[in-house]
C-alpha positions as CSV (number, residue, x, y, z in Angstrom):
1,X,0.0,0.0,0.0
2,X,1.2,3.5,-0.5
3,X,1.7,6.0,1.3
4,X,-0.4,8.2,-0.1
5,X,-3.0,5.7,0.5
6,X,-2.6,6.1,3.9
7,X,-2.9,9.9,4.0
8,X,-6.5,8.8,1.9
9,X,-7.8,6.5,4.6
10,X,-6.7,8.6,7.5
11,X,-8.3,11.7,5.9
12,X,-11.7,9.8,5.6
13,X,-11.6,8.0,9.2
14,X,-11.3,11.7,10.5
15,X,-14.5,12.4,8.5
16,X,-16.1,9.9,9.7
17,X,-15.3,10.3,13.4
18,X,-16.4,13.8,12.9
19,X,-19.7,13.0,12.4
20,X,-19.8,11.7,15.6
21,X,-18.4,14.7,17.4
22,X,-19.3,18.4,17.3
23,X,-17.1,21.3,16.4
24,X,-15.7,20.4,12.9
25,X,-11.9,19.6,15.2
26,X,-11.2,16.4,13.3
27,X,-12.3,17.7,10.1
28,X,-9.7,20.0,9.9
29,X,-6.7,17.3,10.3
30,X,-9.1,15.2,8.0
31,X,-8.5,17.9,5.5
32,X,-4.6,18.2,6.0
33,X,-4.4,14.4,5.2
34,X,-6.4,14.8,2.2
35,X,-4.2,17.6,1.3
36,X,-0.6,15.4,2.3
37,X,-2.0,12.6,0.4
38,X,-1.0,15.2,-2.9
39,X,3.0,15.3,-2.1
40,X,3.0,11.6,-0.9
41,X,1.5,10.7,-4.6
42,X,4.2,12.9,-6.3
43,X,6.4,10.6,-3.9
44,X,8.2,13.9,-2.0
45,X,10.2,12.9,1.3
46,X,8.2,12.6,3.9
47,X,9.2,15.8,5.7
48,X,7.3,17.3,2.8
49,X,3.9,15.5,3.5
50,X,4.1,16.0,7.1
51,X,5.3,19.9,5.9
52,X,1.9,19.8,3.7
53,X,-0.7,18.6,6.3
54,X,0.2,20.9,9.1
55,X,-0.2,23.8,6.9
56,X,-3.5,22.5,5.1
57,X,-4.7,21.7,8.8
58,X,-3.6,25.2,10.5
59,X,-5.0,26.6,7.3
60,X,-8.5,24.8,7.5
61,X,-8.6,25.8,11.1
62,X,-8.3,29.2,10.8
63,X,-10.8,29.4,7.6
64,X,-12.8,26.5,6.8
65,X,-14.0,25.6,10.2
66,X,-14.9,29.6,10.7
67,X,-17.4,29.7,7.8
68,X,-18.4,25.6,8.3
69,X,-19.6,27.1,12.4
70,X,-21.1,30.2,10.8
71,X,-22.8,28.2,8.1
72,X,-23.9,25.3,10.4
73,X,-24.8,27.1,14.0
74,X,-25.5,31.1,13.5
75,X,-25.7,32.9,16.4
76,X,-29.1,31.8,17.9
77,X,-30.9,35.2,19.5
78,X,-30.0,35.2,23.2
79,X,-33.3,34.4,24.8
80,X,-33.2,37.0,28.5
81,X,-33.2,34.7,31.9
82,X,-33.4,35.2,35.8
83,X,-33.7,38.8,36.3
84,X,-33.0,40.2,32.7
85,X,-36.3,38.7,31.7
86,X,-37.8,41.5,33.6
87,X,-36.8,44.4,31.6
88,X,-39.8,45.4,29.3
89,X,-42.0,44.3,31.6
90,X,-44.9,46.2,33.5
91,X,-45.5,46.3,37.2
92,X,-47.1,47.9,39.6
93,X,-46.1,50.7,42.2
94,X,-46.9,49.0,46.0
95,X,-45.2,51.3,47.9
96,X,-44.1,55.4,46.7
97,X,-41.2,55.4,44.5
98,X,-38.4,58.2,46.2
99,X,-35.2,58.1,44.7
100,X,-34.1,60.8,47.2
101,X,-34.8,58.8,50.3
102,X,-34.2,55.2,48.9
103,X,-37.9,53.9,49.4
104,X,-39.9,52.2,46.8
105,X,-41.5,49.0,46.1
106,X,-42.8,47.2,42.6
107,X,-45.1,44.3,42.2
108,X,-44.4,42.1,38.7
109,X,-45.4,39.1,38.0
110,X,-46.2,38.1,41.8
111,X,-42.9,39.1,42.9
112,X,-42.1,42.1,45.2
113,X,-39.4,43.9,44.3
114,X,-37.1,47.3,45.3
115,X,-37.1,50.1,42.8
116,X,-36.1,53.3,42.1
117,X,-37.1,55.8,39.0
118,X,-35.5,56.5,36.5
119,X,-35.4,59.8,36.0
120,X,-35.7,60.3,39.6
121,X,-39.0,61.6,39.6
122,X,-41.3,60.1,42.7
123,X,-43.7,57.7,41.8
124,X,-47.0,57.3,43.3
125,X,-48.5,53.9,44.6
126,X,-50.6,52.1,42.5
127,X,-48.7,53.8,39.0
128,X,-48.3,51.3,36.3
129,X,-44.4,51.2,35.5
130,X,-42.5,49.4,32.9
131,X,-38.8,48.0,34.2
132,X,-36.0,49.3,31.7
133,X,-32.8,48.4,33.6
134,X,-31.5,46.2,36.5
135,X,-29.3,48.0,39.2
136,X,-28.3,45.0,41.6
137,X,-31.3,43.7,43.0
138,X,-33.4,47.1,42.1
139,X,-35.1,47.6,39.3
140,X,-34.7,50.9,37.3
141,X,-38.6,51.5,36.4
142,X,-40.5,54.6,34.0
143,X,-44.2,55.5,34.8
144,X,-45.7,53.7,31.7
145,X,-48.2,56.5,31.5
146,X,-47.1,60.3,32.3
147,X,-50.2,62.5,33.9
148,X,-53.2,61.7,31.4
149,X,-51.4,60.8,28.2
């Protein structure tokens, strides 16, 4: 059997174990031995082939298995969790918003929670809010509706 044979068959059992594991890793030697396979068939020393595949495998690293991620697992939106899932959301003054003397209490979702305003203003109990930020464990809350609009 020839060498280049060998470069063949290990390119392809790389392939194949790369099915069976995710992040296109052994893909990229896979490649390189396809790629050696070329010199060891124009029978080059074996320095060469060995020169060959870690080139063809840095270089399928660095561009191949880029584009094959992109191609194969885009960037899925970022779905909020724990707390960030609260911003956007609409709660209910319990007890006077007062930035100035650190008071103020919101109800969302079942859940009491401290809060301050945003721009500072006080906020009445009973005033519908929506959350925009997270400071800590307070959350940074707008009146929803300003004075009769």
């Amino acid at each position: 059997m020839a060498l280049w044979h060998i470069w063949i068959i290990l390119g392809i059992i790389l392939f194949i174990v790369e099915i069976f594991t995710p992040g296109f890793l052994l893909a990229t030697f896979g490649i390189g031995c396809l790629i050696a396979a070329i010199p060891a068939a124009l029978e080059l020393h074996f320095l060469w082939q060995i020169l060959t595949f870690s080139v063809a495998t840095f270089l399928s690293f660095l561009v191949v298995r880029p584009l094959y991620l992109k191609l194969i697992f885009p960037k899925q939106q970022q779905i909020p969790t724990n707390v960030d899932a609260l911003i956007g959301k609409e709660g209910v003054v319990i007890q006077p918003i007062d930035n100035l003397q650190n008071q103020g209490r919101v109800k969302v979702g079942g859940e009491d929670w401290k809060a301050l305003s945003k721009s500072g203003e006080a906020l009445a109990q009973n005033t519908v809010v929506k959350i925009v930020a997270i400071d800590g464990v307070k959350l940074i809350v707008e009146p929803l509706q300003k004075n009769g609009q």
